[in-house]
Biotite code that builds the C-alpha atoms (Angstrom):
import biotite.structure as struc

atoms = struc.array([
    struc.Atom([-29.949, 94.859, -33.870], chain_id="A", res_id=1, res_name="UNK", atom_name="CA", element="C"),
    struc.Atom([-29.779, 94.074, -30.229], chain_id="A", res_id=2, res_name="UNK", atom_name="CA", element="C"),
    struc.Atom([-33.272, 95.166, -29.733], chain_id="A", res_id=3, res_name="UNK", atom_name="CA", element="C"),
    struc.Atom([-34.963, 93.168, -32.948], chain_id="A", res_id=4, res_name="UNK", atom_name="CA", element="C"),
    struc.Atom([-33.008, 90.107, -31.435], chain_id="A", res_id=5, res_name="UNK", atom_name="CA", element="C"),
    struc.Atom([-34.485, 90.649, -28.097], chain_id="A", res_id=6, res_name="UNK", atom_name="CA", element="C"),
    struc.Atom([-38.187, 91.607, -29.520], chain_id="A", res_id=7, res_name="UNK", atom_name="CA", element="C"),
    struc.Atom([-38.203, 88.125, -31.149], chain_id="A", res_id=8, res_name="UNK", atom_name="CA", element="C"),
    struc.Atom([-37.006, 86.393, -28.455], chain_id="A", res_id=9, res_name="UNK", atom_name="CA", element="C"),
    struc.Atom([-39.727, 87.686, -26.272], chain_id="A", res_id=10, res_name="UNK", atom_name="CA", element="C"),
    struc.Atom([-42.370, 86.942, -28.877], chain_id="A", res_id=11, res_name="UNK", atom_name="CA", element="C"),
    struc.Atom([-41.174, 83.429, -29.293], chain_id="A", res_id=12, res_name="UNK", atom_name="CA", element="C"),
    struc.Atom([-41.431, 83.093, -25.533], chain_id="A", res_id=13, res_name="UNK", atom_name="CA", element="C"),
    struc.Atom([-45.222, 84.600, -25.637], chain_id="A", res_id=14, res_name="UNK", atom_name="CA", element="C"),
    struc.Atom([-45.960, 82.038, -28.601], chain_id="A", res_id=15, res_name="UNK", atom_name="CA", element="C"),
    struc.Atom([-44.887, 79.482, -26.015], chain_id="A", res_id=16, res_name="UNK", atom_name="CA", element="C"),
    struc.Atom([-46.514, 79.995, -23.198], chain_id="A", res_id=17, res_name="UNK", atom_name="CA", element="C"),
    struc.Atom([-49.602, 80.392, -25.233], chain_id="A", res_id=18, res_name="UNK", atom_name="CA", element="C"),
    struc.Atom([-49.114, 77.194, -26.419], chain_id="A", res_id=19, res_name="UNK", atom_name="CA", element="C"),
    struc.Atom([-48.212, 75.919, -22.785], chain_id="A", res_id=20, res_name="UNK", atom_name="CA", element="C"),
    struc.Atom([-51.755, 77.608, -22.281], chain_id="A", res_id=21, res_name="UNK", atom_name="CA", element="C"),
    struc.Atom([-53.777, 75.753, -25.002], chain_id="A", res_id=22, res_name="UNK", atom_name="CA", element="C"),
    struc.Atom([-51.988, 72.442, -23.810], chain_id="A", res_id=23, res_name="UNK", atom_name="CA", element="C"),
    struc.Atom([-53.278, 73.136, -20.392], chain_id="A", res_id=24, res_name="UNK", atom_name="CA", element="C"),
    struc.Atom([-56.534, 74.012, -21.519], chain_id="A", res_id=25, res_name="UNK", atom_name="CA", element="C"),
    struc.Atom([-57.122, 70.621, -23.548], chain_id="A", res_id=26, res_name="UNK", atom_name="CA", element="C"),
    struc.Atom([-55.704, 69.131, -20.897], chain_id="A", res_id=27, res_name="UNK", atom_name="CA", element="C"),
    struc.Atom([-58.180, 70.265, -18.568], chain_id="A", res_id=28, res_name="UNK", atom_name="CA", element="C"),
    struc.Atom([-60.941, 69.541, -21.345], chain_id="A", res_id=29, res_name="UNK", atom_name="CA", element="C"),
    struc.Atom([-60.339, 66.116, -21.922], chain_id="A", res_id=30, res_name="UNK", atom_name="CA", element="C"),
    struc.Atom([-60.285, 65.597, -17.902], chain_id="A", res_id=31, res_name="UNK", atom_name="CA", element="C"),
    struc.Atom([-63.535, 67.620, -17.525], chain_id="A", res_id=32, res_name="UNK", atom_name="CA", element="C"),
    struc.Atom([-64.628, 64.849, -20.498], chain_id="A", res_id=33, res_name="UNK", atom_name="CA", element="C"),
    struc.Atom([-63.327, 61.767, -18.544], chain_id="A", res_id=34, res_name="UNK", atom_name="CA", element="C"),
    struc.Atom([-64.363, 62.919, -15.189], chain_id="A", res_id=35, res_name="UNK", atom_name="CA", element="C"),
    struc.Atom([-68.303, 63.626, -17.253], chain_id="A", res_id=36, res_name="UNK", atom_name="CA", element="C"),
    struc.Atom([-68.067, 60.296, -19.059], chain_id="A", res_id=37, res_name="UNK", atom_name="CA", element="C"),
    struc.Atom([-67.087, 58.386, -15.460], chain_id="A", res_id=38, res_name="UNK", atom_name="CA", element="C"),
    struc.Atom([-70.138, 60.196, -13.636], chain_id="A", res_id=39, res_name="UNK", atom_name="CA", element="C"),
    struc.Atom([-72.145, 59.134, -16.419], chain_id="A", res_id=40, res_name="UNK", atom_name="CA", element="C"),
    struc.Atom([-71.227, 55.252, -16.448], chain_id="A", res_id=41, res_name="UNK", atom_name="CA", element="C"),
    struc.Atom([-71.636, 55.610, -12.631], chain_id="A", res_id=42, res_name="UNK", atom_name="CA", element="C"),
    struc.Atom([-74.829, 57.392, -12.477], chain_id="A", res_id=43, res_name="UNK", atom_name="CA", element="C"),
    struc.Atom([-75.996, 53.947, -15.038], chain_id="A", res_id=44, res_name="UNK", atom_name="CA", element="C"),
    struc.Atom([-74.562, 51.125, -13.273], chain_id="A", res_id=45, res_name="UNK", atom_name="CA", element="C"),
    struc.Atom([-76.279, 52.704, -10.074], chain_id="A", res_id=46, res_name="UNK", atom_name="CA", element="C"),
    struc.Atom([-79.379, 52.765, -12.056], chain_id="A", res_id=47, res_name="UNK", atom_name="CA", element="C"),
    struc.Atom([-78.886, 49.279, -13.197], chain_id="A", res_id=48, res_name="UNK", atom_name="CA", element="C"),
    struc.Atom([-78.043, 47.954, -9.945], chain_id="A", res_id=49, res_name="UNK", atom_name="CA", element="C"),
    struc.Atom([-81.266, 49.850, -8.255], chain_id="A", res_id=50, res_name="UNK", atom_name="CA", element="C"),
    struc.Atom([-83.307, 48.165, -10.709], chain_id="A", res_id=51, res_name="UNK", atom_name="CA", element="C"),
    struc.Atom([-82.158, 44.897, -10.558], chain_id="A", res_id=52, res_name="UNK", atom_name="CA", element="C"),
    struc.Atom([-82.314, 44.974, -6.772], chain_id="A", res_id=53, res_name="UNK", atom_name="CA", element="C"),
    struc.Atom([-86.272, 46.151, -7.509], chain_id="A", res_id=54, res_name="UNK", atom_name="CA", element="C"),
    struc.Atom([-86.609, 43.355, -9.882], chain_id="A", res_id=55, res_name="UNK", atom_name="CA", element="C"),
    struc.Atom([-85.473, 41.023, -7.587], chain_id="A", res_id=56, res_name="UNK", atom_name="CA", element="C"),
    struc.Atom([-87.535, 42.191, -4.493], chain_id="A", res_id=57, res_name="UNK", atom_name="CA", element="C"),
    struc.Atom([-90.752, 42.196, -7.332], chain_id="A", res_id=58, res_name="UNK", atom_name="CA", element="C"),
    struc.Atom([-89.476, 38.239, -7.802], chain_id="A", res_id=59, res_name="UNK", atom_name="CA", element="C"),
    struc.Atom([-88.698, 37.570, -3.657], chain_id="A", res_id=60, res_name="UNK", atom_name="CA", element="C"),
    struc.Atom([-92.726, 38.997, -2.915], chain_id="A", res_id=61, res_name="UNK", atom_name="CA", element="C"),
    struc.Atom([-94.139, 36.991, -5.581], chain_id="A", res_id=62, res_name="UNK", atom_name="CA", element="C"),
    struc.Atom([-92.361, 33.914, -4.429], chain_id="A", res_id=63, res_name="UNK", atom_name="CA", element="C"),
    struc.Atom([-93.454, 34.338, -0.684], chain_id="A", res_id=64, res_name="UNK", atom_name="CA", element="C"),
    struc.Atom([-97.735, 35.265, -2.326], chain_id="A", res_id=65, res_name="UNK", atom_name="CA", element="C"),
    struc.Atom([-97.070, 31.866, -4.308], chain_id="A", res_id=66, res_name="UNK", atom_name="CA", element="C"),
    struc.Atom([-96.191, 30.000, -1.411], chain_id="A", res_id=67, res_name="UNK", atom_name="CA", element="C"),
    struc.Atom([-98.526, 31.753, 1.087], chain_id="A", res_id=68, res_name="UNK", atom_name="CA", element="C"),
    struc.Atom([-101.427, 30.964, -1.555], chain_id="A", res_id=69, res_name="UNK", atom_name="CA", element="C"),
    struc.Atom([-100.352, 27.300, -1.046], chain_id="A", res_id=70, res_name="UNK", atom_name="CA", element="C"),
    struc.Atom([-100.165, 27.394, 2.564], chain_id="A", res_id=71, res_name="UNK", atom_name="CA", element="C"),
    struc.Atom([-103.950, 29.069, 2.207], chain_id="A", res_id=72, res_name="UNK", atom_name="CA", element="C"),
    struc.Atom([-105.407, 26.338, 0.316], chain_id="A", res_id=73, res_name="UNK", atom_name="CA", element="C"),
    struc.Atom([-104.346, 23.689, 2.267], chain_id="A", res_id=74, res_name="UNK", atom_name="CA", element="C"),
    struc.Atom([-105.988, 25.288, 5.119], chain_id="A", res_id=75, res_name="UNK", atom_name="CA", element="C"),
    struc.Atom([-109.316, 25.645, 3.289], chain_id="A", res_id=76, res_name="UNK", atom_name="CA", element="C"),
    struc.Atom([-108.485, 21.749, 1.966], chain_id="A", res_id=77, res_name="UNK", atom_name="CA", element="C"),
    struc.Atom([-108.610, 21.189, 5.626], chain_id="A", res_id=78, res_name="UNK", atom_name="CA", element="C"),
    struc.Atom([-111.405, 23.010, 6.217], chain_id="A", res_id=79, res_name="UNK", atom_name="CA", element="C"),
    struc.Atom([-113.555, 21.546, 3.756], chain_id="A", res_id=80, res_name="UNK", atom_name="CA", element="C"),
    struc.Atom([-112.478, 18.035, 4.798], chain_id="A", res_id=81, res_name="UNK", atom_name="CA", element="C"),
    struc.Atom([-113.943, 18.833, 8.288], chain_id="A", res_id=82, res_name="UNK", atom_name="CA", element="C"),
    struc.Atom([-117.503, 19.670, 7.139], chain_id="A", res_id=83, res_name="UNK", atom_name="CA", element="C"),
    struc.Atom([-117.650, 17.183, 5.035], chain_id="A", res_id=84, res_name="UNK", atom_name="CA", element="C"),
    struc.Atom([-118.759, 14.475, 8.107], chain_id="A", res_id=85, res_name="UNK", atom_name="CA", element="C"),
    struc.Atom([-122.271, 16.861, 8.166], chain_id="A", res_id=86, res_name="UNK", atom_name="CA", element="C"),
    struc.Atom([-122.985, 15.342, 4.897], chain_id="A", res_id=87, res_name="UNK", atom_name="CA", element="C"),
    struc.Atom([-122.670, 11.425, 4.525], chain_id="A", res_id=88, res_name="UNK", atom_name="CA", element="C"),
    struc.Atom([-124.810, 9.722, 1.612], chain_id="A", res_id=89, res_name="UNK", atom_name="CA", element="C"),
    struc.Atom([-124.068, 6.380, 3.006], chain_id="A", res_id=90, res_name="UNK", atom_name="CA", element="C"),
    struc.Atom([-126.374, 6.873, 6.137], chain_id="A", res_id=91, res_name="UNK", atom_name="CA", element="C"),
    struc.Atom([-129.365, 8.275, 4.649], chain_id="A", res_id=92, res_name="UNK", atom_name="CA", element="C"),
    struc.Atom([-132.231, 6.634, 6.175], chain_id="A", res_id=93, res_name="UNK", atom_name="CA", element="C"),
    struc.Atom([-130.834, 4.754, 9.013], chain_id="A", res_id=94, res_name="UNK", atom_name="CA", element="C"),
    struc.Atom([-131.520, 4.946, 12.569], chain_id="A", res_id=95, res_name="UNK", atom_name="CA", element="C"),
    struc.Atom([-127.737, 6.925, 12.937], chain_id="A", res_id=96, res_name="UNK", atom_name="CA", element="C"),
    struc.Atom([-129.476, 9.723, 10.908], chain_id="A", res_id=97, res_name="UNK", atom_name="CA", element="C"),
    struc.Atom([-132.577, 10.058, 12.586], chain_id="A", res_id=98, res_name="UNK", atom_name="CA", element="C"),
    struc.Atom([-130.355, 10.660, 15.340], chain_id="A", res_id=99, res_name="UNK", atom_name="CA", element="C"),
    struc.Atom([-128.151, 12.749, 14.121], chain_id="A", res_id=100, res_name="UNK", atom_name="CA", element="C"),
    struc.Atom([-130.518, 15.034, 12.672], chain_id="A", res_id=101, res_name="UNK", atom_name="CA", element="C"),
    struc.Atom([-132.263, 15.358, 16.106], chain_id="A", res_id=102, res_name="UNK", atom_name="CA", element="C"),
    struc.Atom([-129.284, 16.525, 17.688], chain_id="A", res_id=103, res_name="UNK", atom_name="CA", element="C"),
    struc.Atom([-127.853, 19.080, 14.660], chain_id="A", res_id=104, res_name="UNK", atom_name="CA", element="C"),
    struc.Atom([-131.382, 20.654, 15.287], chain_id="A", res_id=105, res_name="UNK", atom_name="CA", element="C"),
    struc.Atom([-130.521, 20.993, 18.909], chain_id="A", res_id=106, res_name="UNK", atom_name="CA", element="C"),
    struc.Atom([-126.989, 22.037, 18.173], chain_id="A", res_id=107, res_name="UNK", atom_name="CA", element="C"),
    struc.Atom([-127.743, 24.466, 15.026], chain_id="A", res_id=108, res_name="UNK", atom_name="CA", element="C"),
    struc.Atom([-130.918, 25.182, 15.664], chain_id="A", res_id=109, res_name="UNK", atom_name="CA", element="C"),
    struc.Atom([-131.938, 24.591, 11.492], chain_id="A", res_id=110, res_name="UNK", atom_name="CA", element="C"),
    struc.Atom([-132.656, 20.989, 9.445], chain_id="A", res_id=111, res_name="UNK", atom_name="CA", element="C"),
    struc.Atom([-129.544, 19.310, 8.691], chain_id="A", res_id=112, res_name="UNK", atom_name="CA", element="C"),
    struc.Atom([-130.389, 19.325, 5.024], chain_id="A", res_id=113, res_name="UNK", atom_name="CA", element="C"),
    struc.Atom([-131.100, 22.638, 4.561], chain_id="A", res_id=114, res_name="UNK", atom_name="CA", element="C"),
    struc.Atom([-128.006, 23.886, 6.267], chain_id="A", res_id=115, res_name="UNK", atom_name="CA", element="C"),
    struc.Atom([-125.420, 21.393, 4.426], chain_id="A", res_id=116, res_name="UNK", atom_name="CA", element="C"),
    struc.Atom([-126.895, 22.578, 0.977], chain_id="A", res_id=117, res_name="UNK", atom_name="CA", element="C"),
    struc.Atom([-126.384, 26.142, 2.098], chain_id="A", res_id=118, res_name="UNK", atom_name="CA", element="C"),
    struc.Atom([-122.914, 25.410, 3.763], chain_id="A", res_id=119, res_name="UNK", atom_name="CA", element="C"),
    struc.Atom([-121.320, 23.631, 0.410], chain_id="A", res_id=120, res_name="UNK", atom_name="CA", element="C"),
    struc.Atom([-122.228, 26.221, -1.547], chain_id="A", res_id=121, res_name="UNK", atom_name="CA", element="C"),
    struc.Atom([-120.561, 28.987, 0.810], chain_id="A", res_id=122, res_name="UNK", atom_name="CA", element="C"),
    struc.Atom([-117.727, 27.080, 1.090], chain_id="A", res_id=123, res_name="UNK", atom_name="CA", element="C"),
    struc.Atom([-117.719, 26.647, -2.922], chain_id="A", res_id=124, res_name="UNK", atom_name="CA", element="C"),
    struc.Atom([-117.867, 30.052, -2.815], chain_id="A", res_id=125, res_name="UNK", atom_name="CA", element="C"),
    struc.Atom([-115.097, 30.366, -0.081], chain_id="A", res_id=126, res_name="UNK", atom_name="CA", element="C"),
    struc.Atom([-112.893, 27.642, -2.538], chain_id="A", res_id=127, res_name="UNK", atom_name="CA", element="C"),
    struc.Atom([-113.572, 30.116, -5.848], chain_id="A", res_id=128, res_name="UNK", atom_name="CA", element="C"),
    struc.Atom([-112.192, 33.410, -4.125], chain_id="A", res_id=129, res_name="UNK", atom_name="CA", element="C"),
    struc.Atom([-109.199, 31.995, -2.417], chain_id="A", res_id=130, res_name="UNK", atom_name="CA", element="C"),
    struc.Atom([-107.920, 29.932, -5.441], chain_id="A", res_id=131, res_name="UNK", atom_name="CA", element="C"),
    struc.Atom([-107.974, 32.933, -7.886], chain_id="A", res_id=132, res_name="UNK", atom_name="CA", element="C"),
    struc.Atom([-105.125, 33.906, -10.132], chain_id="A", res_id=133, res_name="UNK", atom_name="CA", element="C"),
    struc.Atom([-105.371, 37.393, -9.338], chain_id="A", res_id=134, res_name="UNK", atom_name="CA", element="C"),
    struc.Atom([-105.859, 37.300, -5.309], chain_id="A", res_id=135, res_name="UNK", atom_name="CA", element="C"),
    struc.Atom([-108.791, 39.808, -4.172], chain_id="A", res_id=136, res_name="UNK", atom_name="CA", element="C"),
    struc.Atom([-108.894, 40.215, -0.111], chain_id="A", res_id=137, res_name="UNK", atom_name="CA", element="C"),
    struc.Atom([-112.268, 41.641, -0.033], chain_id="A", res_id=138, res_name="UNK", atom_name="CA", element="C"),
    struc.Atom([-113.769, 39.027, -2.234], chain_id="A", res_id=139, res_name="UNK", atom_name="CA", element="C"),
    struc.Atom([-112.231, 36.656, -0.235], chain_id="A", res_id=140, res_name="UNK", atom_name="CA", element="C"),
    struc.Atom([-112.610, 37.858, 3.437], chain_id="A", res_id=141, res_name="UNK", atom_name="CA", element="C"),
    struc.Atom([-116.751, 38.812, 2.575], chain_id="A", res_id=142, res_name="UNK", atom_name="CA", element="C"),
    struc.Atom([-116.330, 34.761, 1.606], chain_id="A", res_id=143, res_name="UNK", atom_name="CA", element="C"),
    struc.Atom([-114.442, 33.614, 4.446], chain_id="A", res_id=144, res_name="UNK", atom_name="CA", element="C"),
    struc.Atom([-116.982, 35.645, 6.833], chain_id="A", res_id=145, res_name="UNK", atom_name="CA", element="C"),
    struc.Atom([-120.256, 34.018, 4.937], chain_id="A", res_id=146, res_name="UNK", atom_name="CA", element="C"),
    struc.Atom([-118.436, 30.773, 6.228], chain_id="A", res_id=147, res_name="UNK", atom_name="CA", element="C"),
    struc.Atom([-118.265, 31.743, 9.408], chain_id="A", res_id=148, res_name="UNK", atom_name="CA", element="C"),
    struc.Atom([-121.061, 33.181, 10.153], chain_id="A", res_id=149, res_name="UNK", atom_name="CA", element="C"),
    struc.Atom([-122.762, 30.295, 9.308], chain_id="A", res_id=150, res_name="UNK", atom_name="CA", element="C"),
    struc.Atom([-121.771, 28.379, 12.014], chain_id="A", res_id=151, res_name="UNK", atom_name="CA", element="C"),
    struc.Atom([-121.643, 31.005, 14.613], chain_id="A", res_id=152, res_name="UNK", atom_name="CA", element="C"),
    struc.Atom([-124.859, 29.866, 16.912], chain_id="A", res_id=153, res_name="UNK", atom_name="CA", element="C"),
    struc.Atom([-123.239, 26.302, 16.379], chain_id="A", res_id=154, res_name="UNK", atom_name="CA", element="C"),
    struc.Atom([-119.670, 27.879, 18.253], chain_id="A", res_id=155, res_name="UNK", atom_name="CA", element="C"),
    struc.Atom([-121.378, 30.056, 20.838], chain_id="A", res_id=156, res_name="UNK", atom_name="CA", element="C"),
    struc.Atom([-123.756, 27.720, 22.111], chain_id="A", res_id=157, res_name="UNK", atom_name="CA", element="C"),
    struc.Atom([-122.771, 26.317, 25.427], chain_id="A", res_id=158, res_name="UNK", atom_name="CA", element="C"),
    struc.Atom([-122.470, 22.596, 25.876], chain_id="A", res_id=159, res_name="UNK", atom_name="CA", element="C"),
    struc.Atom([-124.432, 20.963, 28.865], chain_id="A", res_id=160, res_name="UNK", atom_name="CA", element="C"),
    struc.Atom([-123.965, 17.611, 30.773], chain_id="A", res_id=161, res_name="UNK", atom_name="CA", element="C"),
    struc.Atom([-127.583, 16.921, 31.277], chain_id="A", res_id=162, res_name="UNK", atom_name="CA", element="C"),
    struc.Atom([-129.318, 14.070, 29.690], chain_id="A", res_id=163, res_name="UNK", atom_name="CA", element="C"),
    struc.Atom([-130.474, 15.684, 26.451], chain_id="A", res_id=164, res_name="UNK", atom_name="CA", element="C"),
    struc.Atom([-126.779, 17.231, 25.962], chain_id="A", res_id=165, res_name="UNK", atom_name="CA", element="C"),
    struc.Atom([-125.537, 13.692, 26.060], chain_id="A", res_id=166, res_name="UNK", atom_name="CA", element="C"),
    struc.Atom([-127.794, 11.997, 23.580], chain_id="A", res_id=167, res_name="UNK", atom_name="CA", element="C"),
    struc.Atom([-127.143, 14.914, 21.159], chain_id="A", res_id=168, res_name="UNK", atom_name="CA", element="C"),
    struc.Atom([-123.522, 14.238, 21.549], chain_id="A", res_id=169, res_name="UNK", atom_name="CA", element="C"),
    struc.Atom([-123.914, 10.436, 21.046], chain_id="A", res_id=170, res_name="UNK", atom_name="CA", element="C"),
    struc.Atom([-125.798, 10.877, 18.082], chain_id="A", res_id=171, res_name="UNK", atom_name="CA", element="C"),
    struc.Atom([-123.189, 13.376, 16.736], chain_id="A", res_id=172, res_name="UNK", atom_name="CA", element="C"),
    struc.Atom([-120.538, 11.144, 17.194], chain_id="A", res_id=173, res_name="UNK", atom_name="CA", element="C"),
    struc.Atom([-122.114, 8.155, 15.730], chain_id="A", res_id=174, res_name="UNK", atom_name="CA", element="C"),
    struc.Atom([-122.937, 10.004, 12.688], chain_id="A", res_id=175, res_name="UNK", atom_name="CA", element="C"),
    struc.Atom([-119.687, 12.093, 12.634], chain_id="A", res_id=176, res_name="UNK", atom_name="CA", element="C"),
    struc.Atom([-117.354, 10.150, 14.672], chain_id="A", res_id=177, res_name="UNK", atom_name="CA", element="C"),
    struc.Atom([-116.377, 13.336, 16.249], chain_id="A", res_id=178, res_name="UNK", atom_name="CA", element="C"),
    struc.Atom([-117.827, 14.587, 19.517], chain_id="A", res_id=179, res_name="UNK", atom_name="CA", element="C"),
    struc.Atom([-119.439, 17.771, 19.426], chain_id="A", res_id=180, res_name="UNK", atom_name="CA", element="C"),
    struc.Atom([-116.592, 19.497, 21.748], chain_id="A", res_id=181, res_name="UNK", atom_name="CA", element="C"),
    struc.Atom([-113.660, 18.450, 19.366], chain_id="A", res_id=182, res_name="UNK", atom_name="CA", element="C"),
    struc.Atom([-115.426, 19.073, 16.351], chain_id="A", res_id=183, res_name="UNK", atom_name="CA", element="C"),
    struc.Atom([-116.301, 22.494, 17.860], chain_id="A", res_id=184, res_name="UNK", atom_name="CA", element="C"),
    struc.Atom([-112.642, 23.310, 18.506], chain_id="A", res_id=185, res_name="UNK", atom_name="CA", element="C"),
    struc.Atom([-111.499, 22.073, 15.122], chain_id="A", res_id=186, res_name="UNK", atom_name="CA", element="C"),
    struc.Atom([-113.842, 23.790, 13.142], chain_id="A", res_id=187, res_name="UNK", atom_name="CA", element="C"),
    struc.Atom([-112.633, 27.046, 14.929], chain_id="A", res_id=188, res_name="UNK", atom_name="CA", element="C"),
    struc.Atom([-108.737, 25.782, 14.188], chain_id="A", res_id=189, res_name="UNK", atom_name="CA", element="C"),
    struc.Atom([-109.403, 25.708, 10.893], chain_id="A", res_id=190, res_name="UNK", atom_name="CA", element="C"),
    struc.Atom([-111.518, 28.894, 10.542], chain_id="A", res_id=191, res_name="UNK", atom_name="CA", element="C"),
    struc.Atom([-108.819, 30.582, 11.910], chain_id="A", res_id=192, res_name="UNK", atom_name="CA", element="C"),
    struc.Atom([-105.976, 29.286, 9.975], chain_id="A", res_id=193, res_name="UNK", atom_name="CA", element="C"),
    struc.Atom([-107.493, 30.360, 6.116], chain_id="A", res_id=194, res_name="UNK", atom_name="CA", element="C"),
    struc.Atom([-108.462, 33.848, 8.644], chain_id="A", res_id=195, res_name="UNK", atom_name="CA", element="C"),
    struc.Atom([-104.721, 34.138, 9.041], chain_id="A", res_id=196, res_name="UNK", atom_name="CA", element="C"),
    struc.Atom([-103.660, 33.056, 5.547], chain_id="A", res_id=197, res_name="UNK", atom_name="CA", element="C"),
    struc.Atom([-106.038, 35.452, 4.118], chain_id="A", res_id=198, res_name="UNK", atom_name="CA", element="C"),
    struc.Atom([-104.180, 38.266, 6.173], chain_id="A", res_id=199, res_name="UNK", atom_name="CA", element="C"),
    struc.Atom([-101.042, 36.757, 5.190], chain_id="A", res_id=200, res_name="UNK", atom_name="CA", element="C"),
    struc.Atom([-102.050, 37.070, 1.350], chain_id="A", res_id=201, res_name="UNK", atom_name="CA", element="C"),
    struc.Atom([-103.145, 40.609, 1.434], chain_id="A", res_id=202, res_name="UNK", atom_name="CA", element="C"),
    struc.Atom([-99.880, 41.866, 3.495], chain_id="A", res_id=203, res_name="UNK", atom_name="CA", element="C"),
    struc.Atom([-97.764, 40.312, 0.670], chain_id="A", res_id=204, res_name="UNK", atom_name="CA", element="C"),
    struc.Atom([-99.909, 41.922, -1.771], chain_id="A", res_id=205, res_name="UNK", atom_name="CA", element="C"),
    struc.Atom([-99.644, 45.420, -0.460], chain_id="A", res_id=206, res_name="UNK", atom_name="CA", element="C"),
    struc.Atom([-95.872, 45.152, -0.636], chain_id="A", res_id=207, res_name="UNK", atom_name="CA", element="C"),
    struc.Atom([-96.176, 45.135, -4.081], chain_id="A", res_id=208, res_name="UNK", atom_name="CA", element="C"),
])
C-alpha cells in the first residue's frame, strides 16, 4: 500500500514538472515572439527613418539646383545686358556709328553687323540651354563656349596708347559709353560668373 502511495506520488510530481516544463517552454516561445516582433518594428522604423532622411536630402539638392539655376540666369541676364551696347538701333547712320564701326573692326577684326547677328543668336542659344527644365551641362557648356569663343580675339588683343588705339577707344565709348578696357574686363566678369554657375549646376546634379 505504501509503495502504490509512493508510485503516485512520484508520478504526480513527474506530471508537474512536465507541466513546469511546458510553462517554461511557452514562456520562452512567446519571448522568442516578442523579442521577433520588436526586431521587426525596429528593423521598419529604421527603414522608415533611412528613407525619409533620403527623401529629404532628394528635397535639400533640389532646393539648392532651384536656387543655383536662379543665381545662373541672372548671370546670363547680366551677360546679355552687357552686349547689348554692340547693338543700338537708335544710332544707325550717324557719325557715332561710322565711328564705332571703324574701331569694332580694329578691335574684332569682323563688320560690326555681321558679328552682332551672329553673337544674339549664340547667346539665344546660350539663354535656351541654361533656362531648361531638365538642366543638360554639355548642352549648356558647348553653348557657353560658342559664347566665348566668339569674343576671344576681342579679349586677347592687347590695348595700345598710340594715336589709332585712342580714336578706337573714343569711338567705342561714344557709341557704347564704355571704354574698351572696362568693357573688356566686364565682359570677362560675366563670362566667368554663368562659367561658374554652370559648374555649380552640374555638381548639384551629380549628387542626385
Amino acid at each position: 500500500m505504501q509503495t502504490q502511495k509512493d508510485h503516485s506520488n512520484q508520478t504526480q510530481a513527474l506530471n508537474f514538472d512536465s507541466l513546469k516544463v511546458d510553462l517554461v517552454v511557452k514562456q520562452n516561445s512567446c519571448s522568442e515572439k516578442e523579442d521577433n516582433n520588436s526586431e521587426t518594428a525596429s528593423s521598419k522604423s529604421a527603414k522608415e527613418c533611412s528613407l525619409n532622411s533620403e527623401t529629404q536630402d532628394v528635397h535639400a539638392i533640389k532646393y539648392k539646383m532651384s536656387k543655383a539655376k536662379e543665381r545662373c540666369m541672372a548671370y546670363f541676364r547680366s551677360l546679355h545686358s552687357h552686349l547689348q551696347v554692340l547693338s543700338k538701333d537708335d544710332l544707325k547712320g550717324t557719325r557715332i556709328e561710322h565711328g564705332f564701326k571703324r574701331a569694332f573692326m580694329s578691335l574684332f577684326g569682323q563688320d560690326v553687323d555681321t558679328f552682332t547677328r551672329t553673337m544674339l543668336l549664340n547667346v539665344d542659344q546660350l539663354q535656351k540651354q541654361l533656362d531648361k527644365d531638365e538642366f543638360q551641362e554639355d548642352g549648356s557648356m558647348t553653348a557657353f563656349w560658342v559664347v566665348n569663343n566668339q569674343f576671344q580675339k576681342f579679349i586677347d588683343s592687347k590695348f595700345t596708347l598710340d594715336y589709332d588705339s585712342q580714336m578706337t577707344d573714343t569711338y567705342f565709348v561714344e557709341y557704347t559709353g564704355i571704354e574698351v578696357q572696362h568693357f573688356r574686363d566686364t565682359l570677362l566678369q560675366h563670362l566667368g560668373n554663368v562659367k561658374k554657375s554652370v559648374a555649380e549646376r552640374t555638381r548639384h546634379q551629380k549628387q542626385l
